[in-house]
DOMAR-6955 format. One record per residue (C-alpha): residue number from 1; residue in one letter; chain; x negated, y negated, z negated. Coordinates in Angstrom, 3 decimals, padded with zeros to 6 digits. Layout:
# DOMAR-6955
(r NUM 'A' 'A' (X Y Z)),
...
END
This chain:
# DOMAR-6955
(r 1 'X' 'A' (-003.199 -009.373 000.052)),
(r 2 'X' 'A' (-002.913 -008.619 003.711)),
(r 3 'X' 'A' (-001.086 -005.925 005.285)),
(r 4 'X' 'A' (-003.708 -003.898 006.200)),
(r 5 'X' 'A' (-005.617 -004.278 003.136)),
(r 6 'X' 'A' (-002.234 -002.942 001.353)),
(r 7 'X' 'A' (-001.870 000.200 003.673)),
(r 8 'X' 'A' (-005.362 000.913 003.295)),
(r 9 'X' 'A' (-004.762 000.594 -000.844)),
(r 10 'X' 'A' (-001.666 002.878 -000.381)),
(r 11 'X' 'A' (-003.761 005.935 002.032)),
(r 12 'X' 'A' (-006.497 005.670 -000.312)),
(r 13 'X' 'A' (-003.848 006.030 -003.338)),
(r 14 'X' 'A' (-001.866 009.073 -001.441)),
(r 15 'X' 'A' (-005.626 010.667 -001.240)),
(r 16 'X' 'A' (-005.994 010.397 -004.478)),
(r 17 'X' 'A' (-002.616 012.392 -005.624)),
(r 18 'X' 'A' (-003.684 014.776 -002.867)),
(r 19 'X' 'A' (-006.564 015.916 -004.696)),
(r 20 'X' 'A' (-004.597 015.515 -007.785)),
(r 21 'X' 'A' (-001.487 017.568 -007.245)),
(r 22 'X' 'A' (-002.362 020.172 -004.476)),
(r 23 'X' 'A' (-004.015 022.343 -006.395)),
(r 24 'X' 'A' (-001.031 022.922 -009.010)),
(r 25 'X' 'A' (001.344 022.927 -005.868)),
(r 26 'X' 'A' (-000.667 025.861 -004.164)),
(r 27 'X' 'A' (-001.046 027.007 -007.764)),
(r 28 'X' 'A' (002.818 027.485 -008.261)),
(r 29 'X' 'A' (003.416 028.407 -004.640)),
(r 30 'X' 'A' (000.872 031.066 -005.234)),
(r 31 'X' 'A' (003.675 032.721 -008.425)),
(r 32 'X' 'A' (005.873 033.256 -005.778)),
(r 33 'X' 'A' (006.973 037.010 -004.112)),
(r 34 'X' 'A' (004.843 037.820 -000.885)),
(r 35 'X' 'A' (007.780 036.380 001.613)),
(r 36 'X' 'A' (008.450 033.873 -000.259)),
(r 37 'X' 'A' (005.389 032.070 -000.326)),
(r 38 'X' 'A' (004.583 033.135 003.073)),
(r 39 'X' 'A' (007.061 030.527 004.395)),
(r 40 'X' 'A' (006.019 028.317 001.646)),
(r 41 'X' 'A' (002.898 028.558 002.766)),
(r 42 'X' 'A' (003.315 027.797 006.354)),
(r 43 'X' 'A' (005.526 025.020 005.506)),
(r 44 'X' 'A' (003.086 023.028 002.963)),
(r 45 'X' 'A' (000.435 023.199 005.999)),
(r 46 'X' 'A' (-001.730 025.725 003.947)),
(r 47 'X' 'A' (-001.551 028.852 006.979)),
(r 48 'X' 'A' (-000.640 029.847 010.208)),
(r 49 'X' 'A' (002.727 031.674 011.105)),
(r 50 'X' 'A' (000.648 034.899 010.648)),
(r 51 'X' 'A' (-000.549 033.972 007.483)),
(r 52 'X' 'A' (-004.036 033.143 008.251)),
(r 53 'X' 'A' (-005.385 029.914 006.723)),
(r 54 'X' 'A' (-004.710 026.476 008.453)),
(r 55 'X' 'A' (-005.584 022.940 007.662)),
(r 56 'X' 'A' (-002.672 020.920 008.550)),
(r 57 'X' 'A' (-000.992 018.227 006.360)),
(r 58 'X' 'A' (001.218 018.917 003.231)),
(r 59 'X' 'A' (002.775 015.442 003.935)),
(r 60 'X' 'A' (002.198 011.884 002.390)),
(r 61 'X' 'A' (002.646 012.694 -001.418)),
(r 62 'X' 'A' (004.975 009.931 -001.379)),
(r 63 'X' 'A' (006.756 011.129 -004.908)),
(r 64 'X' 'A' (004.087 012.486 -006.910)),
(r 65 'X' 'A' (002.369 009.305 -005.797)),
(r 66 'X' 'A' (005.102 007.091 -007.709)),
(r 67 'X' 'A' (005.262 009.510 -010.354)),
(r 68 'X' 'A' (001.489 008.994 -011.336)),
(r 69 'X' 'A' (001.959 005.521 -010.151)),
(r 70 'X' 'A' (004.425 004.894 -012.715)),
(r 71 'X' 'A' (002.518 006.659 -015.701)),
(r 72 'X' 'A' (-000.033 004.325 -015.001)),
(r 73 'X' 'A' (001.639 001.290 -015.078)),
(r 74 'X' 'A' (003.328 001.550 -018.116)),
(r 75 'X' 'A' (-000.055 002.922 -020.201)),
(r 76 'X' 'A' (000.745 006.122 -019.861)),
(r 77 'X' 'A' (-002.070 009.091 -018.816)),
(r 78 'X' 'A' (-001.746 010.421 -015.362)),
(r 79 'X' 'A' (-003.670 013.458 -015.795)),
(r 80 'X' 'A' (-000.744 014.505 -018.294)),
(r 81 'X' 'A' (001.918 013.665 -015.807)),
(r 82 'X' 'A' (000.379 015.955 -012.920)),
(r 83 'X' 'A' (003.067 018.585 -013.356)),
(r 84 'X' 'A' (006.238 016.666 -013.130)),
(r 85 'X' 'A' (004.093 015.012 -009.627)),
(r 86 'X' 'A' (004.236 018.489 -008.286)),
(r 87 'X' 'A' (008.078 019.179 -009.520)),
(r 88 'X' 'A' (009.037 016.214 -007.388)),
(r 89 'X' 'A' (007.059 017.198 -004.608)),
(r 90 'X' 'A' (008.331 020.640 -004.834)),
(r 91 'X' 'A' (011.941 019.246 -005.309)),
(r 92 'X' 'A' (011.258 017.233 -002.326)),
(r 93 'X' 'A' (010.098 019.786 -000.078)),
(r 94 'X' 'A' (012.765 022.288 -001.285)),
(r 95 'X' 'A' (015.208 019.557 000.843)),
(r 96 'X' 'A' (012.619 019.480 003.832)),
(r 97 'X' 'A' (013.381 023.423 004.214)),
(r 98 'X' 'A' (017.191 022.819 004.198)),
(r 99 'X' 'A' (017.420 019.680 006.084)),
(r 100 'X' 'A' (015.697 021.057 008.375)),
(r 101 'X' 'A' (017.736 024.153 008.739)),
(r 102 'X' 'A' (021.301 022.191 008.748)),
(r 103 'X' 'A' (019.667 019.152 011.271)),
(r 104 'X' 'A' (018.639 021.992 013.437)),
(r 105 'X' 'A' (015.028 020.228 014.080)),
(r 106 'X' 'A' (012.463 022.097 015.812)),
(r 107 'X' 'A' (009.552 020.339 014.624)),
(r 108 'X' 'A' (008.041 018.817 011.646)),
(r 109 'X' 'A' (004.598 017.228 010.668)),
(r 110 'X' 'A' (003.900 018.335 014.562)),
(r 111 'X' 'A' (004.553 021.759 014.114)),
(r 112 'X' 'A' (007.261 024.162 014.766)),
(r 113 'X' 'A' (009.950 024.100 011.846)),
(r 114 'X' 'A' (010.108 027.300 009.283)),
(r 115 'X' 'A' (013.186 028.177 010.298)),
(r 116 'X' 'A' (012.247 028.295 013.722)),
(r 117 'X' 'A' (009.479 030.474 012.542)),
(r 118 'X' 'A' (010.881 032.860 009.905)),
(r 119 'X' 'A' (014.159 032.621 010.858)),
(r 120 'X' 'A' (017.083 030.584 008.541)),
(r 121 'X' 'A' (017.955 032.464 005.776)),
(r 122 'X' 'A' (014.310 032.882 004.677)),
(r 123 'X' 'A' (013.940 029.534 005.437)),
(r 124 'X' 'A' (016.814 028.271 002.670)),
(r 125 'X' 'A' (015.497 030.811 000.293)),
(r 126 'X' 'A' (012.300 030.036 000.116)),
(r 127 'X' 'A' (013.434 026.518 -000.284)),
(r 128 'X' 'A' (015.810 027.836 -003.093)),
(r 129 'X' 'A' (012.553 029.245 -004.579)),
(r 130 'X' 'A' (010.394 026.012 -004.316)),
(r 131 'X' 'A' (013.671 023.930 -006.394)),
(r 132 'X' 'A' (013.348 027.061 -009.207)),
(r 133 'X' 'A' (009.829 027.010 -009.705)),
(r 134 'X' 'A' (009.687 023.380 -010.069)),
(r 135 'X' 'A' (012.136 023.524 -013.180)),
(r 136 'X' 'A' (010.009 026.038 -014.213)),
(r 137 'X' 'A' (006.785 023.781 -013.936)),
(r 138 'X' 'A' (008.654 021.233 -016.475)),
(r 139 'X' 'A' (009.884 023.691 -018.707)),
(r 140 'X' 'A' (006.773 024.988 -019.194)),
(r 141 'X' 'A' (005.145 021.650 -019.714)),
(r 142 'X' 'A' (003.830 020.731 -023.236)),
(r 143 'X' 'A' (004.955 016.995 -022.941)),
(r 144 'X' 'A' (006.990 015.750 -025.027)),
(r 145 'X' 'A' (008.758 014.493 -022.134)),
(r 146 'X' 'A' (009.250 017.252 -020.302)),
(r 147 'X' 'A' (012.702 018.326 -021.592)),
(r 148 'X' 'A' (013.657 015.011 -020.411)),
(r 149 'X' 'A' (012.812 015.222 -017.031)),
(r 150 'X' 'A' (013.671 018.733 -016.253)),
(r 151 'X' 'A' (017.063 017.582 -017.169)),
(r 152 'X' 'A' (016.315 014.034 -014.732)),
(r 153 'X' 'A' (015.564 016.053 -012.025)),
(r 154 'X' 'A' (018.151 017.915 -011.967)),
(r 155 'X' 'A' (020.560 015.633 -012.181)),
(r 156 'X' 'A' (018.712 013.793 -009.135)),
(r 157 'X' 'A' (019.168 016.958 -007.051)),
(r 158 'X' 'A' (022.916 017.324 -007.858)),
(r 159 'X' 'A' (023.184 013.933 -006.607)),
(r 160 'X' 'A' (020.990 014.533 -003.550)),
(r 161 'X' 'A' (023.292 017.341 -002.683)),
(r 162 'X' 'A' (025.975 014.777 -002.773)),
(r 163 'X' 'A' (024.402 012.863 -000.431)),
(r 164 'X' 'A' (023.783 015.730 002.284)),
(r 165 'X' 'A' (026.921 017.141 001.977)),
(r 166 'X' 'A' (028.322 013.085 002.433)),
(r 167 'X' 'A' (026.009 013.088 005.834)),
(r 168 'X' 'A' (026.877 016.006 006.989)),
(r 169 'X' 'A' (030.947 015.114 006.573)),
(r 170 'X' 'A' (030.508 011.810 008.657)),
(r 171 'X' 'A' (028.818 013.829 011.827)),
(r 172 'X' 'A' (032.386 015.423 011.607)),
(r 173 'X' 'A' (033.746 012.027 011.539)),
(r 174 'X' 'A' (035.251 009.444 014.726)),
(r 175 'X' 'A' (032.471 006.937 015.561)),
(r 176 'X' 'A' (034.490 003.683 013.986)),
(r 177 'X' 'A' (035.858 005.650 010.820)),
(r 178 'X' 'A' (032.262 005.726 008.308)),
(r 179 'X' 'A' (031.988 002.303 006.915)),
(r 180 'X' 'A' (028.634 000.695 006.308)),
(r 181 'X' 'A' (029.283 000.763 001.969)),
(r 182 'X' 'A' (029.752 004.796 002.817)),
(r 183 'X' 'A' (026.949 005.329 004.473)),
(r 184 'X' 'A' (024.224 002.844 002.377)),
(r 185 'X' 'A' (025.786 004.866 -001.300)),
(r 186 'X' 'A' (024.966 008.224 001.262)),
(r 187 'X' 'A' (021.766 006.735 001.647)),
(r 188 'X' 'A' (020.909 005.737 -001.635)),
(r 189 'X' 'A' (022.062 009.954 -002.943)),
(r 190 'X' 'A' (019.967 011.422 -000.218)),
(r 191 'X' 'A' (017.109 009.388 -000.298)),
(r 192 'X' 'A' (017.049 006.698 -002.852)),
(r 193 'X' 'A' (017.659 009.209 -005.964)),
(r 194 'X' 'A' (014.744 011.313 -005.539)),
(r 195 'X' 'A' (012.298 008.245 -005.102)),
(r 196 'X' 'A' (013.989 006.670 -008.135)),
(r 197 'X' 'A' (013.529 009.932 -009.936)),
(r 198 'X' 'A' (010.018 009.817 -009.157)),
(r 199 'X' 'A' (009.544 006.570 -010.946)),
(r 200 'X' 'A' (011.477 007.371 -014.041)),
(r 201 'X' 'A' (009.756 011.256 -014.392)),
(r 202 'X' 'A' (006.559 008.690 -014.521)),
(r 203 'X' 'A' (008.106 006.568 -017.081)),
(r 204 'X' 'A' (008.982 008.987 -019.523)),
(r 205 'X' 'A' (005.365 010.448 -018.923)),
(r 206 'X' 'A' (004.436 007.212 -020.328)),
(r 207 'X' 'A' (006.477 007.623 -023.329)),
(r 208 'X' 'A' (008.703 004.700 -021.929)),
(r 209 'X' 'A' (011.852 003.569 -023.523)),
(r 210 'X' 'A' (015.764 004.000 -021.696)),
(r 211 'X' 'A' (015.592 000.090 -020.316)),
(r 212 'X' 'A' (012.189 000.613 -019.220)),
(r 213 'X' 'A' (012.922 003.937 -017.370)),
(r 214 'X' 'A' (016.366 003.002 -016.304)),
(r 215 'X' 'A' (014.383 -000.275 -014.228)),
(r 216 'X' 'A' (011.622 002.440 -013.249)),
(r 217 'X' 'A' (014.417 004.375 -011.426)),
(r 218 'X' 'A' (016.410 001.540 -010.386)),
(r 219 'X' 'A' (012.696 000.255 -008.678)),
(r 220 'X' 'A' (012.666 003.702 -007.027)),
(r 221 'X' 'A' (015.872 003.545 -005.967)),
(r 222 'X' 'A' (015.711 000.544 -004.195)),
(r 223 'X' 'A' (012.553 001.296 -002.171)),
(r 224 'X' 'A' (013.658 004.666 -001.817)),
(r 225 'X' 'A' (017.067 002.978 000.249)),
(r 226 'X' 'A' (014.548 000.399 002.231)),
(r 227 'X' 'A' (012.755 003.365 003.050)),
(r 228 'X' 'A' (015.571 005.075 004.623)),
(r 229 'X' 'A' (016.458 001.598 007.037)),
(r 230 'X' 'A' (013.089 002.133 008.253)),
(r 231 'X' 'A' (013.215 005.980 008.939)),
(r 232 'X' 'A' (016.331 005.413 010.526)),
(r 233 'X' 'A' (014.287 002.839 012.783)),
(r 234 'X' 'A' (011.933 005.625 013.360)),
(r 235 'X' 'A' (014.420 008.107 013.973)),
(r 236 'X' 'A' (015.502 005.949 016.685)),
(r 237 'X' 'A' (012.745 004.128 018.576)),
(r 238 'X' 'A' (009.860 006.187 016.741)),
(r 239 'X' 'A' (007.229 007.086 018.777)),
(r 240 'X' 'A' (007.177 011.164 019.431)),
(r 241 'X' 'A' (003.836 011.643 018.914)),
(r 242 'X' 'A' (003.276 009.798 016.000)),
(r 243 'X' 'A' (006.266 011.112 014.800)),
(r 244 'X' 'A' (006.161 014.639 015.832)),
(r 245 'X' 'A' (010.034 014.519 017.251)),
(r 246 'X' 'A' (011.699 013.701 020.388)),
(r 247 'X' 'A' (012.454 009.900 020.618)),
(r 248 'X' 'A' (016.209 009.016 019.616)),
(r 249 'X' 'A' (016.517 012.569 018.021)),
(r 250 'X' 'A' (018.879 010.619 015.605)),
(r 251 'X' 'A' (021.304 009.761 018.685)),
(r 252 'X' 'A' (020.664 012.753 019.920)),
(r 253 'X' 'A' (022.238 014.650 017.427)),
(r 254 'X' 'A' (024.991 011.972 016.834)),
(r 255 'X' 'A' (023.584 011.282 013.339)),
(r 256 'X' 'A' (025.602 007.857 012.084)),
(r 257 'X' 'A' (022.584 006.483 010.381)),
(r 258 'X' 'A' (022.183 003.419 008.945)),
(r 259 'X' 'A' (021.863 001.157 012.249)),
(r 260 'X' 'A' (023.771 003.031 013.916)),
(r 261 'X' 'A' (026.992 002.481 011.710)),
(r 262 'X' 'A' (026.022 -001.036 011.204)),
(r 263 'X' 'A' (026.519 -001.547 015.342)),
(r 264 'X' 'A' (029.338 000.407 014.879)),
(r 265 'X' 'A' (031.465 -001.366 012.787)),
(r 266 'X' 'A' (029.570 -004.972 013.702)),
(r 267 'X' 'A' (032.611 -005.450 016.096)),
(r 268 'X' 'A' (030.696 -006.235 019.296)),
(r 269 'X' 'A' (031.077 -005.132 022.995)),
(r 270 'X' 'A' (027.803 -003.285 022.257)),
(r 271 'X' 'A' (028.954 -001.422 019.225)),
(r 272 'X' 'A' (032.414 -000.148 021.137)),
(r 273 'X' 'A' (029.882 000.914 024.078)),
(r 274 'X' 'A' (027.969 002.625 021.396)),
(r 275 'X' 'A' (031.206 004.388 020.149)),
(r 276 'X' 'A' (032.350 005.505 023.337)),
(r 277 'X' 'A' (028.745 007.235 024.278)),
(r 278 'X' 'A' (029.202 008.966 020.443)),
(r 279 'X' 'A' (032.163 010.791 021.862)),
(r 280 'X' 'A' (030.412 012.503 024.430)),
(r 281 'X' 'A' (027.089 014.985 024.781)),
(r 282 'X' 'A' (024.177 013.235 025.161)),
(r 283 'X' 'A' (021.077 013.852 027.689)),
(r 284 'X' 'A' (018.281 011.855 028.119)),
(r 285 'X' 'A' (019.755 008.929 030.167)),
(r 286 'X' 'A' (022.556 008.337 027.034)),
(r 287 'X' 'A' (020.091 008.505 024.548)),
(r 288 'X' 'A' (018.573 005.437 026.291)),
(r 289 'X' 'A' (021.689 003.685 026.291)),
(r 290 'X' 'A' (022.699 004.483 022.717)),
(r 291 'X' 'A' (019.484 003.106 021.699)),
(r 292 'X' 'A' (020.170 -000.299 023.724)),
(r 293 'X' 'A' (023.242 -000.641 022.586)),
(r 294 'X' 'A' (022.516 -000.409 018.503)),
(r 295 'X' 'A' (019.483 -002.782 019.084)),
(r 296 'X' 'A' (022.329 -005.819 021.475)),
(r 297 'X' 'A' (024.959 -004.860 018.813)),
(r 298 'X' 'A' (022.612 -005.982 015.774)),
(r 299 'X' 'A' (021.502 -002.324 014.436)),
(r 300 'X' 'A' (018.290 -003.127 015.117)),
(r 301 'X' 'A' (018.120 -006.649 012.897)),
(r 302 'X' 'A' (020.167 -005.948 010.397)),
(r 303 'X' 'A' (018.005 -002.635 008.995)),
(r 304 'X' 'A' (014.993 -004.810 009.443)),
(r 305 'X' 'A' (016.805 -007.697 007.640)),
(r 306 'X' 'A' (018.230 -005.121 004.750)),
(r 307 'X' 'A' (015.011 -003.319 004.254)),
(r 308 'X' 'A' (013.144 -006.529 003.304)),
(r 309 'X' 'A' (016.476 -007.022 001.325)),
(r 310 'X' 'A' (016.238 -004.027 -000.610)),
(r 311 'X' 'A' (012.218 -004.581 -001.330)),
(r 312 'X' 'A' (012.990 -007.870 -002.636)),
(r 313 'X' 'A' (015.691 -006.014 -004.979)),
(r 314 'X' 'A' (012.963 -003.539 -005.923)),
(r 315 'X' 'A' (010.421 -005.726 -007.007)),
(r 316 'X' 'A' (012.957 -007.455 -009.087)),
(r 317 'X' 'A' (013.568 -004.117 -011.204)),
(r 318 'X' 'A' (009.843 -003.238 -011.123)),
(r 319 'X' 'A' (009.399 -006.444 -013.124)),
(r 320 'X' 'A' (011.739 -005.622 -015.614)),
(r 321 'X' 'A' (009.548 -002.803 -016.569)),
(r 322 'X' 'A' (006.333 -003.769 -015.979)),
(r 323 'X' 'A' (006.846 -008.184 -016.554)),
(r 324 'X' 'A' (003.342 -008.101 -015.587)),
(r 325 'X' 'A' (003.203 -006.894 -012.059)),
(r 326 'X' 'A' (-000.273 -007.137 -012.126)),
(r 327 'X' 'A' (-000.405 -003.848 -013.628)),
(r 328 'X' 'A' (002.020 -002.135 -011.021)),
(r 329 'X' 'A' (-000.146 -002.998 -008.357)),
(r 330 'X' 'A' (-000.264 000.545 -007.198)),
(r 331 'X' 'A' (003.205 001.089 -007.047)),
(r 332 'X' 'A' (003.989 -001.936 -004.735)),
(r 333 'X' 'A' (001.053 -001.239 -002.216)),
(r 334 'X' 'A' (002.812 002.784 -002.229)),
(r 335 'X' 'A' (006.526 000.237 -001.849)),
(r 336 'X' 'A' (005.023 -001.812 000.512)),
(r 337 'X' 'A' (003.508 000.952 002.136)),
(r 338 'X' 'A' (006.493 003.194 003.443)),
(r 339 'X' 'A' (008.771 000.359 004.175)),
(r 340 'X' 'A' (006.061 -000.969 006.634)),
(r 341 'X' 'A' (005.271 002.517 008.167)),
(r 342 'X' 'A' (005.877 002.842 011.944)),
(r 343 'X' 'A' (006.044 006.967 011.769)),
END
């Protein structure tokens, strides 16, 4: 199957959940207080800073995508797996309105952050809110599964916490002391966990067994880390308005990303130039530089190299699960999908 037959495979998929999950999304962000979902609101897409309706994007539907994905591929029904989509996704999004908030970013899905907007602490409390009603979605599920993965997804955002507070530590951090094993298990916490989760929530949906869940999440996990290489890519030499962020608003911010540390430590000419322009403030002109100097010190390649690395890993623990991969066609085109992604 050619690339562009698999991205078009993945939109139409992420369409699909879309239609799928929204409505219970706007249906739980509607339980919440007025202020609350005000910022909610604003933040999904759904209104306007003064609350008036809007039709801007709620983001890819990346997670609840796996999560039906995964149902489906193991037998399972998706329409009875719609809930623990929207916990993710609300889960998810509950770490948009704090990473936000402790990244400082101004802008997200080409819009002004809520932060920005509302100001921070109702930013991190609605987010607080949006992690709360999504346990509640599960514990009010009727699935047999549901106990299951309230308990899953909590343990997923324990370790995700983990992970930020692990990113946040190196930023405080000299240039040459984070080595690349620290920052790829950092990755795997903050990003890889919650994809992983994804999968497995989907699993048990399915009425799956431990092994078969256990590869499920491992699967997730995986793509989940390949997906981070390339959104460290992006958050490098992404193009602004595709991406709806300044270009090298990773070096910008001295963030010691996965590239980044790989120049660092690669023990080149380029990554001690790299280290040296880490030390100091950064303007336009040293962004430029910083971003030369990860792609001559190997940055560049070896993220490229590692994501197809970690896809290659994935696919090996999707076919654990599913030995017929035929029938997890929908979750590769979603893997393939956001590891090939340019924004």
């Amino acid at each position: 199957m050619s690339e562009a037959v698999e991205g078009r495979e993945a939109i139409v998929l992420l369409d699909r959940t879309r239609e799928v999950v929204d409505p219970q999304l706007r249906a739980t962000i509607d339980s919440l207080p007025g202020s609350l979902r005000r910022v909610a609101m604003y933040h999904f897409g759904w209104e306007h800073a003064d609350g008036t309706p809007a039709a801007g994007s709620t983001g890819k539907a990346i997670r609840p995508a796996l999560v039906l994905a995964a149902t489906r591929a193991l037998g399972g029904n998706e329409c009875l797996a719609v809930s623990a989509a929207a916990a993710v996704e609300l889960a998810h999004n509950f770490t948009l309105l704090h990473d936000d908030v402790i990244d400082e970013d101004p802008t997200r899905r080409h819009r002004p952050t809520a932060w920005t907007v509302f100001g921070t602490p109702d930013a991190i409390i609605a987010g607080d809110a949006m992690f709360a009603v999504a346990l509640r979605l599960l514990a009010e599920d009727h699935h047999p599964a549901s106990a299951a993965a309230s308990r899953r997804l909590a343990d997923c955002v324990i370790e995700l916490c983990a992970g930020q507070q692990a990113d946040c530590a190196f930023e405080e951090r000299a240039p040459n002391d984070v080595s690349l094993d620290e920052c790829l298990e950092m990755a795997t916490a903050k990003t890889g966990a919650l994809l992983g989760c994804a999968c497995a929530l989907g699993a048990l949906y399915a009425g799956a067994g431990e092994e078969e869940t256990a590869a499920m999440d491992a699967f997730g996990r995986e793509a989940g880390l390949a997906f981070q290489l390339i959104d460290d890519l992006i958050g490098i030499w992404g193009d602004p308005d595709r991406t709806g962020k300044p270009a090298g608003a990773d070096l910008a911010a001295h963030k010691k990303s996965l590239p980044v540390v790989a120049a660092l430590t690669s023990g080149t000419a380029a990554g001690a130039e790299l280290a040296e322009l880490y030390r100091g403030p950064m303007n336009a002109a040293t962004v430029r530089r910083a971003a030369e100097a990860v792609d001559r010190a190997g940055g560049r390649d070896w993220a490229q190299l590692q994501a197809a690395d970690r896809m290659a890993r994935a696919v090996h623990e999707l076919s654990r699960a599913v030995p017929d991969l035929a029938a997890a066609g929908d979750l590769l085109a979603l893997a393939e999908f956001v590891t090939r992604r340019t924004r």
